[in-house]
C-alpha positions in Angstrom: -46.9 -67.2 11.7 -44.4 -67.3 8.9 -40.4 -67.1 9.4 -37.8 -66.2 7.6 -35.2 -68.5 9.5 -35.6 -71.6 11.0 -33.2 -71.4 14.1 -33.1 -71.2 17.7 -32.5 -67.6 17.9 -35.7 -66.7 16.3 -38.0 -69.8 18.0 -36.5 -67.4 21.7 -36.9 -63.9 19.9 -40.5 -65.3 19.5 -40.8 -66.4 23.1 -39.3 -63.7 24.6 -41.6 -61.3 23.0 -44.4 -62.9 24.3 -42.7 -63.1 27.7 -41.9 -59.3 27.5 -45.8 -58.8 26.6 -46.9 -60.4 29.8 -49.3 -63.1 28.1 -49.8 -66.8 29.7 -48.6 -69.1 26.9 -50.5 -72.5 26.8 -48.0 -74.1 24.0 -45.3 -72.8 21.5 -44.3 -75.0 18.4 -41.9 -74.2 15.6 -42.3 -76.3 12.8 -40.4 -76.2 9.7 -41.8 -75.5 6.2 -39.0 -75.1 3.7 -35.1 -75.8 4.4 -34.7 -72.1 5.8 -38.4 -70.8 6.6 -40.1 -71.6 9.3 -43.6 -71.4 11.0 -44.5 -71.0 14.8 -47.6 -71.3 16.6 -48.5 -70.2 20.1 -51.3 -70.6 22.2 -51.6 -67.9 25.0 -54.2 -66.4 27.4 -55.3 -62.3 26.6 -57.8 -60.3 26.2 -59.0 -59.4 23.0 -56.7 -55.9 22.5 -54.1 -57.3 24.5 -54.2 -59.9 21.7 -54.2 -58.0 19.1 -51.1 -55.7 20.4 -49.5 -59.1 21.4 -49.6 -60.3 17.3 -49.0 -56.6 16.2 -45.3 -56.8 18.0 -45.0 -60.2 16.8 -45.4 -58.7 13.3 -42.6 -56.0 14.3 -39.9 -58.9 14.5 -37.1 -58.8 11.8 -37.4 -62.9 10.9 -41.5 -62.5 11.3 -43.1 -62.7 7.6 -46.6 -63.2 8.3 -48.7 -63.5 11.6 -52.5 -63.7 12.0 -54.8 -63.8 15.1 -57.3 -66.4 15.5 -59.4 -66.6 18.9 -61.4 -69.3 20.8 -64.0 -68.7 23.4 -63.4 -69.3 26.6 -64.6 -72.7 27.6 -67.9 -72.2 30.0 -67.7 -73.7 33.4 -69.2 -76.6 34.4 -71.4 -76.1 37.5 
């Protein structure tokens, strides 16, 4: 996902959405890109639509310029 600002403000706007939207969040990273842009990445645990309405209120966010979905199968069990 793309940022406008690179701060701490937006790194917990970011991880309080996802907190608000109830998803389990394997890692969070924000990295910088310019001076003042940012981008953040977040791996989390959903279901496909809650996915999708998880990224679609991440898109919502004032400092959020860009987000995308991307999905990995769940790994199968050994056993």
């Amino acid at each position: 996902m793309d940022l406008a600002h690179r701060d701490r403000s937006t790194f917990l706007s970011l991880v309080s959405m996802l907190h608000r939207r109830g998803v389990d969040v394997v890692e969070a990273q924000l990295h910088a890109v310019t001076d003042h842009h940012a981008g953040f990445t977040a791996t989390f645990l959903a279901t496909p639509s809650h996915a999708t309405t998880v990224v679609a209120s991440l898109r919502n966010l004032v400092d959020v310029l860009d987000a995308e979905l991307s999905s990995a199968a769940p790994a199968a069990s050994a056993g």
